[in-house]
N, C-alpha and C positions, 0 to 999 in steps of 0.2 A: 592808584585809582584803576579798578579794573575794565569798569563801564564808563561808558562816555555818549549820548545823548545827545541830539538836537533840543531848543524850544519848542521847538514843534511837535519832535513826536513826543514831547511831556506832557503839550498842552493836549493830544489826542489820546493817551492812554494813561493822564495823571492817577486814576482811582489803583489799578493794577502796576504801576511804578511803585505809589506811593505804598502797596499791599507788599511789594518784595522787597524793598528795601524794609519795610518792618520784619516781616520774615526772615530774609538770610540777612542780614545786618550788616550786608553790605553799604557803601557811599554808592552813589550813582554822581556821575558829572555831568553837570549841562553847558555845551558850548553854547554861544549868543554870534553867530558867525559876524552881526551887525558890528557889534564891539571888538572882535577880537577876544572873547572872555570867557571864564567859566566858572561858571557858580556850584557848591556839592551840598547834596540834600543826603544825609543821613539818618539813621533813628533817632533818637532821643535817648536811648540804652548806651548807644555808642557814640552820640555827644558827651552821655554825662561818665562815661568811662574815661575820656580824653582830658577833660576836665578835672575831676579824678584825678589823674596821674600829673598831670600840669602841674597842681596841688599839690601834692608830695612831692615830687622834684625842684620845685620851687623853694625849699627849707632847703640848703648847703648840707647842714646836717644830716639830718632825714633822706638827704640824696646820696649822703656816704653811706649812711646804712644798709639804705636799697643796695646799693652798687657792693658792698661787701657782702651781704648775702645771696646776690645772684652769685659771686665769685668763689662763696664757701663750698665747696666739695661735700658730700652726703657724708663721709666717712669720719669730717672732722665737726660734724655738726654731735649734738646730745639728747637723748631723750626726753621728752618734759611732760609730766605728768599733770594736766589741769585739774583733777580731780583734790592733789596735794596742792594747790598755787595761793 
């Protein structure tokens, strides 16, 4: 989490928080000093990319697949033509 916030100054600058965090798609964190806590408001692009990924790593299978094509090397992958498929 890169940024980190009071309640407070959220509750005083919520319109231009809530404008940047859509923008740069960053997470913003809000400490609650009363509780001890913290809550993170993010886009909704980058909820639903998290979500997303949850998703497919969630399948055993479909998670080995992900994880052998991040580890396939460019060299030993092959061309594929969509236009033939």
């Amino acid at each position: 989490m890169e940024k980190q916030i009071t309640a407070t100054a959220l509750r005083q600058n919520l319109f231009n928080i809530l404008a940047e965090i859509a923008e740069t798609q960053e997470s913003i964190s809000i400490f609650n000093s009363k509780i001890n806590k913290s809550v993170v408001i993010m886009s909704e692009d980058e909820y639903s990319a998290i979500e997303e990924t949850l998703y497919l790593l969630s399948n055993p299978k479909n998670r080995d697949k992900i994880i052998t094509g991040m580890e396939t090397t460019y060299d030993k992958t092959i061309e594929f033509n969509w236009r033939n498929a």
